[in-house]
Gaussian input, Z-matrix of N, CA and C with variables (Angstrom, degrees):
# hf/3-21g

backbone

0 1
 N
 C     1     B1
 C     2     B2     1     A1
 N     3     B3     2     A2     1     D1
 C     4     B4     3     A3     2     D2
 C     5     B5     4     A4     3     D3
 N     6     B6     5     A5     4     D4
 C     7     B7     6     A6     5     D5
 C     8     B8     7     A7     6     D6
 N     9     B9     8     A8     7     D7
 C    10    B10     9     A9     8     D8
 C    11    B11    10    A10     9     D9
 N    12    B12    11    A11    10    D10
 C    13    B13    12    A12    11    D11
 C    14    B14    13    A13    12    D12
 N    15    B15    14    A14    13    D13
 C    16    B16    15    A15    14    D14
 C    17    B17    16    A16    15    D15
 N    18    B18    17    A17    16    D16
 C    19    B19    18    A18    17    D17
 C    20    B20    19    A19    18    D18
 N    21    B21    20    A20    19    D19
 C    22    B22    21    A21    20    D20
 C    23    B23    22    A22    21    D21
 N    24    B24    23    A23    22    D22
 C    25    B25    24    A24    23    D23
 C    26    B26    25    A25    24    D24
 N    27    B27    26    A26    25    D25
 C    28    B28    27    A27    26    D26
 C    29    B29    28    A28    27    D27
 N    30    B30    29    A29    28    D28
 C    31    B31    30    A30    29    D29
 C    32    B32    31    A31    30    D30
 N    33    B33    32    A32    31    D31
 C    34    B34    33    A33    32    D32
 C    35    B35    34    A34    33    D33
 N    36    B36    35    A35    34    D34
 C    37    B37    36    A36    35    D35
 C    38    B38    37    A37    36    D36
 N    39    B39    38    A38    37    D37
 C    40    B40    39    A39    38    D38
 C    41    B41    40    A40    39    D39
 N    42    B42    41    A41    40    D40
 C    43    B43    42    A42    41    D41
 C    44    B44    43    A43    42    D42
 N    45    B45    44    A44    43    D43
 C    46    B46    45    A45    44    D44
 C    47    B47    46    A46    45    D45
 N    48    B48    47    A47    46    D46
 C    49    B49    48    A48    47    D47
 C    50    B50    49    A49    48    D48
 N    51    B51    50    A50    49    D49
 C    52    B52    51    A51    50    D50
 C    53    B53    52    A52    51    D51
 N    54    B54    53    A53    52    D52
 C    55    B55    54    A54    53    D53
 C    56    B56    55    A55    54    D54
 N    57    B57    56    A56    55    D55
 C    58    B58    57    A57    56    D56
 C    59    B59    58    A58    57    D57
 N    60    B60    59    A59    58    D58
 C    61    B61    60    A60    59    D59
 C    62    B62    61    A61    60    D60
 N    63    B63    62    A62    61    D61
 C    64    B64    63    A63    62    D62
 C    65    B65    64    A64    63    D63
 N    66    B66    65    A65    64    D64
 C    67    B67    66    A66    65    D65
 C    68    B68    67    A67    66    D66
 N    69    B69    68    A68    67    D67
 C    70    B70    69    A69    68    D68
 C    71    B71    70    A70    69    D69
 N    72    B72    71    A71    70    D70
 C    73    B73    72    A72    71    D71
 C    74    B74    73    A73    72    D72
 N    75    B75    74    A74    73    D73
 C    76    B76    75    A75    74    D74
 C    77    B77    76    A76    75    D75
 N    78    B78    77    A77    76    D76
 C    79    B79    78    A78    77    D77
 C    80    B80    79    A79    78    D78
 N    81    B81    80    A80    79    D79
 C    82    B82    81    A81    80    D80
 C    83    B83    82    A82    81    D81
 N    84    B84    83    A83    82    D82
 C    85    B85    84    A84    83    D83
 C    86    B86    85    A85    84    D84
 N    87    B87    86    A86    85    D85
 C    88    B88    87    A87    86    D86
 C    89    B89    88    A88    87    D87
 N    90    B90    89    A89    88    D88
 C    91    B91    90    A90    89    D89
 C    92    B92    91    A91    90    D90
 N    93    B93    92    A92    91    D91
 C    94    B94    93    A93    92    D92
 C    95    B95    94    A94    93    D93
 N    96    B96    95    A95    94    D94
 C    97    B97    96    A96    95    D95
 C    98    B98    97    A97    96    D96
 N    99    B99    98    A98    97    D97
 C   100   B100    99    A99    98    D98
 C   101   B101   100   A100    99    D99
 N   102   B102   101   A101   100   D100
 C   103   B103   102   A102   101   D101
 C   104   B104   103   A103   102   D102
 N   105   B105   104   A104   103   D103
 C   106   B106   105   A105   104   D104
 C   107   B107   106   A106   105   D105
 N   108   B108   107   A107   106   D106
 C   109   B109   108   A108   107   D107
 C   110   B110   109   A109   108   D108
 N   111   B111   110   A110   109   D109
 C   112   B112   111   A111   110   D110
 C   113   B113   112   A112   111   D111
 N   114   B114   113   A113   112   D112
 C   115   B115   114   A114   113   D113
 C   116   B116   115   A115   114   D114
 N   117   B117   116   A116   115   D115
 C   118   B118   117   A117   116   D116
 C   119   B119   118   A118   117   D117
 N   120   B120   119   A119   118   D118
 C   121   B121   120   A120   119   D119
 C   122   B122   121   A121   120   D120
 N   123   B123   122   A122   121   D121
 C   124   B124   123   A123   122   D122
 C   125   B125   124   A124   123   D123
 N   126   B126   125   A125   124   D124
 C   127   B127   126   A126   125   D125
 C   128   B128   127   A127   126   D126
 N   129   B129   128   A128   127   D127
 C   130   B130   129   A129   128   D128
 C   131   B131   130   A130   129   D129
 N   132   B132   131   A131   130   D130
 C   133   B133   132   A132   131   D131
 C   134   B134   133   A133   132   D132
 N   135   B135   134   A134   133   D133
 C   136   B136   135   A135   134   D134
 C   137   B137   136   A136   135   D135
 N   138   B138   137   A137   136   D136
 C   139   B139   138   A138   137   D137
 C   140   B140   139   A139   138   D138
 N   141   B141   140   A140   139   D139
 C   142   B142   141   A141   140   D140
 C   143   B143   142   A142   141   D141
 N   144   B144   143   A143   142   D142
 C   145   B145   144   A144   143   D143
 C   146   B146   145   A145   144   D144
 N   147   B147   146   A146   145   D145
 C   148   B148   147   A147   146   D146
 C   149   B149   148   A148   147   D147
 N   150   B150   149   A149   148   D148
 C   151   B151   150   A150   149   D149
 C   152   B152   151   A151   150   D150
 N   153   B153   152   A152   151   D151
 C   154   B154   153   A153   152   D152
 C   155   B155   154   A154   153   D153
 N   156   B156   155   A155   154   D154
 C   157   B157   156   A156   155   D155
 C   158   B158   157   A157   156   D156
 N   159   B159   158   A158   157   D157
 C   160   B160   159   A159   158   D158
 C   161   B161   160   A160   159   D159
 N   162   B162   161   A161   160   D160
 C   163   B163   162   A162   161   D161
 C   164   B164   163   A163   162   D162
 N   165   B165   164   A164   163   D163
 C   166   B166   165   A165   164   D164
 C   167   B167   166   A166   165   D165
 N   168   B168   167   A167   166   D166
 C   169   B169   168   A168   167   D167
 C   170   B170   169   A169   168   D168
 N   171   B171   170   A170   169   D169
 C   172   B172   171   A171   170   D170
 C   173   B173   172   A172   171   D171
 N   174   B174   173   A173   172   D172
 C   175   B175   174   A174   173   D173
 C   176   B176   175   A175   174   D174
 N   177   B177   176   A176   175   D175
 C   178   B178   177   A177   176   D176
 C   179   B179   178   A178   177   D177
 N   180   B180   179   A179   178   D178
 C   181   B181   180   A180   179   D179
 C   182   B182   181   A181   180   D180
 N   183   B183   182   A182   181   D181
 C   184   B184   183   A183   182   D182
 C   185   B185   184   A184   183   D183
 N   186   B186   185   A185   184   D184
 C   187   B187   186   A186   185   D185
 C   188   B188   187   A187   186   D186
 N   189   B189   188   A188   187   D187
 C   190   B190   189   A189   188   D188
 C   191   B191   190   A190   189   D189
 N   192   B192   191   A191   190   D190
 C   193   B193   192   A192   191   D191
 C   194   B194   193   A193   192   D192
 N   195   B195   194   A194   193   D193
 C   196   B196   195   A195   194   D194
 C   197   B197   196   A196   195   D195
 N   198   B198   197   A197   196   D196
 C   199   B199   198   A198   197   D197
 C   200   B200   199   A199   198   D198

   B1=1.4445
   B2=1.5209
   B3=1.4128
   B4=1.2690
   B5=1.9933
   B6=1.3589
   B7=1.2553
   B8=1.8333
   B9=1.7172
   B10=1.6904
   B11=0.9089
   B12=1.5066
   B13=1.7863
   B14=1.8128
   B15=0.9570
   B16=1.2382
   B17=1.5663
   B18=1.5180
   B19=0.9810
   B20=1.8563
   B21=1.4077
   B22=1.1940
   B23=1.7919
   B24=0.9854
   B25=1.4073
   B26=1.0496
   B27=1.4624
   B28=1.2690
   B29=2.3542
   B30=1.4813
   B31=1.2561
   B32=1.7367
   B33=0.8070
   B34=1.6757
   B35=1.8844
   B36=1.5273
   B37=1.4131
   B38=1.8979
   B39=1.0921
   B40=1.5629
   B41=1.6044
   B42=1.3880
   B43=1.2037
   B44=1.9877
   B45=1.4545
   B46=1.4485
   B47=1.8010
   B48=0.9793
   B49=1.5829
   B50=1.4398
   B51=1.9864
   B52=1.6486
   B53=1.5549
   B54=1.0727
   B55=1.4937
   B56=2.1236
   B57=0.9077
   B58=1.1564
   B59=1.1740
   B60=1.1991
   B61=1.8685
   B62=1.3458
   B63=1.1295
   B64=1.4025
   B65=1.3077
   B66=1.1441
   B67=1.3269
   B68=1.4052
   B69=0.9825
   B70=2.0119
   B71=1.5788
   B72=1.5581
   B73=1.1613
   B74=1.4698
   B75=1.5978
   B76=1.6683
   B77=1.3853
   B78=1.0759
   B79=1.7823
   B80=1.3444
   B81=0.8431
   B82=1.6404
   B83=1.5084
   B84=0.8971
   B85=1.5688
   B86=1.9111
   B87=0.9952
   B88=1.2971
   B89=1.9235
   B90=1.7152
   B91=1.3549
   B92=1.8531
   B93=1.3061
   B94=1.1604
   B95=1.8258
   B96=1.6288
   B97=1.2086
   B98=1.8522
   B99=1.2572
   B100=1.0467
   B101=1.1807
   B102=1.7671
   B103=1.2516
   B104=1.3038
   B105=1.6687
   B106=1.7666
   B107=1.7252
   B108=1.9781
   B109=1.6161
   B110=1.4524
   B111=1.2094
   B112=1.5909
   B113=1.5260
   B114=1.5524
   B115=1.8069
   B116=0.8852
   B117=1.4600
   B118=1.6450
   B119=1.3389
   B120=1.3221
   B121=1.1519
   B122=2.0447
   B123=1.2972
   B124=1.6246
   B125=1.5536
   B126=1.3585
   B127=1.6857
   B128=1.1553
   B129=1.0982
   B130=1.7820
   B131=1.3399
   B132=1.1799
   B133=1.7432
   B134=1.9542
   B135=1.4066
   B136=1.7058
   B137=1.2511
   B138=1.5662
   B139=1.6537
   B140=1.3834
   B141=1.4641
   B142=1.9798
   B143=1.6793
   B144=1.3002
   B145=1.5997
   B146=1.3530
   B147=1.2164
   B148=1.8717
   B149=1.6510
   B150=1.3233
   B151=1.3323
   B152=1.4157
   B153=1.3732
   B154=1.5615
   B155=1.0887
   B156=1.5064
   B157=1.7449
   B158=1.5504
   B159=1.1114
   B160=1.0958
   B161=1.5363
   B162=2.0101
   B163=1.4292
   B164=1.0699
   B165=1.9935
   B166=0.9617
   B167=1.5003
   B168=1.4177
   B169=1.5828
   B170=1.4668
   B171=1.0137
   B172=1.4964
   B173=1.5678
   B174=1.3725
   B175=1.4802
   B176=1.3189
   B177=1.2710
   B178=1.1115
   B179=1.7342
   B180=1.7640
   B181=1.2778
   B182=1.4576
   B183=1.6350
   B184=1.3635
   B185=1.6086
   B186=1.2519
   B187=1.4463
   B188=2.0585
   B189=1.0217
   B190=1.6733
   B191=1.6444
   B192=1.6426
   B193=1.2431
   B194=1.4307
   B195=1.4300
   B196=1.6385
   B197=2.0058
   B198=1.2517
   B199=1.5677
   B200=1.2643
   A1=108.13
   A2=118.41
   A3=123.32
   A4=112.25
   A5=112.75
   A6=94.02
   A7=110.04
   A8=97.71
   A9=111.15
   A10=108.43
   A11=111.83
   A12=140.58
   A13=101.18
   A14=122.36
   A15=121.79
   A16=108.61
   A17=126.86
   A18=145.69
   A19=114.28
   A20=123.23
   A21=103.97
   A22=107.96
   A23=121.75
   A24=136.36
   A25=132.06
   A26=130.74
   A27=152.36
   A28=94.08
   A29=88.42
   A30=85.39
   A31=126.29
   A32=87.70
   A33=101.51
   A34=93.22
   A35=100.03
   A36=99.94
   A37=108.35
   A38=88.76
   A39=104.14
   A40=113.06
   A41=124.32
   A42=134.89
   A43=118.62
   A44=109.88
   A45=89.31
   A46=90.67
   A47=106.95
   A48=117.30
   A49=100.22
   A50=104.46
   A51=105.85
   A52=100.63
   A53=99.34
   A54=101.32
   A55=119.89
   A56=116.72
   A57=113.05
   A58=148.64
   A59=121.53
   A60=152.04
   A61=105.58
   A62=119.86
   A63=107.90
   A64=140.66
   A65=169.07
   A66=156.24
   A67=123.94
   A68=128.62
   A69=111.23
   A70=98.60
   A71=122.12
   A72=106.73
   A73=88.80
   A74=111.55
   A75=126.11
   A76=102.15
   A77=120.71
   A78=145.76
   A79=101.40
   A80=126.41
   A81=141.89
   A82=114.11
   A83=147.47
   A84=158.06
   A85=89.43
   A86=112.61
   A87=114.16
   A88=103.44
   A89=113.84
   A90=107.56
   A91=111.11
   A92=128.17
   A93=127.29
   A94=99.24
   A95=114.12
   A96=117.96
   A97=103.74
   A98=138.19
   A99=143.70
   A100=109.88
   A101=160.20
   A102=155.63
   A103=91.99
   A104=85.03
   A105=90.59
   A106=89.60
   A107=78.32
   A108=93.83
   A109=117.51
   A110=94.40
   A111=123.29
   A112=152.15
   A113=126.65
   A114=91.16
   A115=85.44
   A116=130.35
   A117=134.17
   A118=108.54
   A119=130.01
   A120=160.20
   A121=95.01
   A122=108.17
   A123=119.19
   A124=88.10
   A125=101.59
   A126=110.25
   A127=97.80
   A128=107.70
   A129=124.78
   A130=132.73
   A131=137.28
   A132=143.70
   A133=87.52
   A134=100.75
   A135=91.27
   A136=103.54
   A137=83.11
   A138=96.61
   A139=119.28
   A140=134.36
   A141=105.13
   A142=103.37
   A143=100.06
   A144=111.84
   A145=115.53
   A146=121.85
   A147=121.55
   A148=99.33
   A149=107.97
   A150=110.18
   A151=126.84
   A152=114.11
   A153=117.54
   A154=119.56
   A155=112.28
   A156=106.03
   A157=104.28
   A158=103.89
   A159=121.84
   A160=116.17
   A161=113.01
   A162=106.78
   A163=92.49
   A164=114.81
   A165=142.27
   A166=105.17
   A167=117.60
   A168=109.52
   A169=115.33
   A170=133.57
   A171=148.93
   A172=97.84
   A173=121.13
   A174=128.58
   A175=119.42
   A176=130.94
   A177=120.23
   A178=102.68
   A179=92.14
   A180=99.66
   A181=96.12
   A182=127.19
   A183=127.10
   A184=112.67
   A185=126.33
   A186=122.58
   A187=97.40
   A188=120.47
   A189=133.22
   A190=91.27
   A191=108.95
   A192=118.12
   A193=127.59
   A194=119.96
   A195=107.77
   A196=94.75
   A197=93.53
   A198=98.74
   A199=124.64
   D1=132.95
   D2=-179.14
   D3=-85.29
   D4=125.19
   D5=-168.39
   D6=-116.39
   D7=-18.20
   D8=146.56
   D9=-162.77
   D10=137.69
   D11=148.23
   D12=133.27
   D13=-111.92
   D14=-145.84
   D15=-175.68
   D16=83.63
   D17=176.56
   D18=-57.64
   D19=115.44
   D20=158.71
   D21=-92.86
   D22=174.73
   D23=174.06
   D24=179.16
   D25=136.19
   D26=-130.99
   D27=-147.51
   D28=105.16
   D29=161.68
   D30=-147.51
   D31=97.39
   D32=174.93
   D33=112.43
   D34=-104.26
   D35=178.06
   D36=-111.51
   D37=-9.30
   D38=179.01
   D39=-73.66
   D40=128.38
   D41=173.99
   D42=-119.76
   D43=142.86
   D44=-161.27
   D45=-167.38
   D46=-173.77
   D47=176.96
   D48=-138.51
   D49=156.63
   D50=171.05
   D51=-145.76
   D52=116.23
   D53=176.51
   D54=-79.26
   D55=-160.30
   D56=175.81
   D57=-91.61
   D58=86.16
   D59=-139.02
   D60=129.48
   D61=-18.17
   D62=-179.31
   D63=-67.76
   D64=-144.97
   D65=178.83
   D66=-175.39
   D67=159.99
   D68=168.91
   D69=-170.18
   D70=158.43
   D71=-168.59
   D72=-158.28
   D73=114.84
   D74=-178.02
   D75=-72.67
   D76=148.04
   D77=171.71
   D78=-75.84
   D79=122.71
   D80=142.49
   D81=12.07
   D82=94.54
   D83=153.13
   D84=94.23
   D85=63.87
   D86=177.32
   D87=-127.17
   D88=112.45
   D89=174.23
   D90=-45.51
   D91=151.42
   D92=165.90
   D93=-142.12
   D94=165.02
   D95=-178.95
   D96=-144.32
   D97=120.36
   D98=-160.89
   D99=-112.10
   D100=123.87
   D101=-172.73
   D102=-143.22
   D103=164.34
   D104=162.51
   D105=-117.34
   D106=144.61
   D107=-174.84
   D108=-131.20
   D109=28.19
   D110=146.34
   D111=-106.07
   D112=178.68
   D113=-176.96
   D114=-127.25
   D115=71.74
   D116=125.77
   D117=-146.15
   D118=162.53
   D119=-168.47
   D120=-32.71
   D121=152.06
   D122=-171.62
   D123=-134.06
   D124=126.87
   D125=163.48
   D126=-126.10
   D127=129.76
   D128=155.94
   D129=-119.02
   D130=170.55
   D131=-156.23
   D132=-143.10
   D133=102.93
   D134=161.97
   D135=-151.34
   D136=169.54
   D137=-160.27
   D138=-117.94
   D139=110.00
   D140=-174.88
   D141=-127.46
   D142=164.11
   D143=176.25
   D144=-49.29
   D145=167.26
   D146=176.11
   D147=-79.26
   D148=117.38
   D149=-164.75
   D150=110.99
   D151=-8.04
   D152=152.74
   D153=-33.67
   D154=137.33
   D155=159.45
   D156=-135.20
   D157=164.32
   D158=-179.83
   D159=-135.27
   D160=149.80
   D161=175.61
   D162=-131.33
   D163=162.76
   D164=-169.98
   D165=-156.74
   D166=163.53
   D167=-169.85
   D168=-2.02
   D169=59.14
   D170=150.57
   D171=73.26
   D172=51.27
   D173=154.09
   D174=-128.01
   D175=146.49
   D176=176.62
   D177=-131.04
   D178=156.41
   D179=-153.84
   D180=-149.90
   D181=157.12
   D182=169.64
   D183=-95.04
   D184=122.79
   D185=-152.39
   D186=-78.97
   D187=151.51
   D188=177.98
   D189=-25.48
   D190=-86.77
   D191=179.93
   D192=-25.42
   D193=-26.55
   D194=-158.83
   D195=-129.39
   D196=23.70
   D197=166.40
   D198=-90.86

């Protein structure tokens, strides 16, 4: 859930934006890619299974929350 700025996101083959209230929710073993696609600050609220990972400058890592 976007709670400020302007989410871009990329999920599966689908590409789209979410502004703030907005929401979106990836399918099960589905790549997704999250940016901010605005020019101020992006807050978001998300949620992943125990065992999420996530990448960033080309590492990937299981975030605190989803361990």
């Amino acid at each position: 859930m976007v709670l400020d700025g302007r989410a871009g996101a990329i999920i599966g083959d689908a590409h789209g934006d979410a502004v703030a209230g907005d929401s979106f929710v990836v399918p099960p073993d589905t790549m997704f890619e999250v940016s901010n696609a605005g020019n101020v600050g992006l807050r978001m609220l998300c949620c992943l299974p125990v065992g999420g990972q996530a990448l960033t400058d080309s590492a990937t890592f299981t975030p605190p929350w989803a361990e």
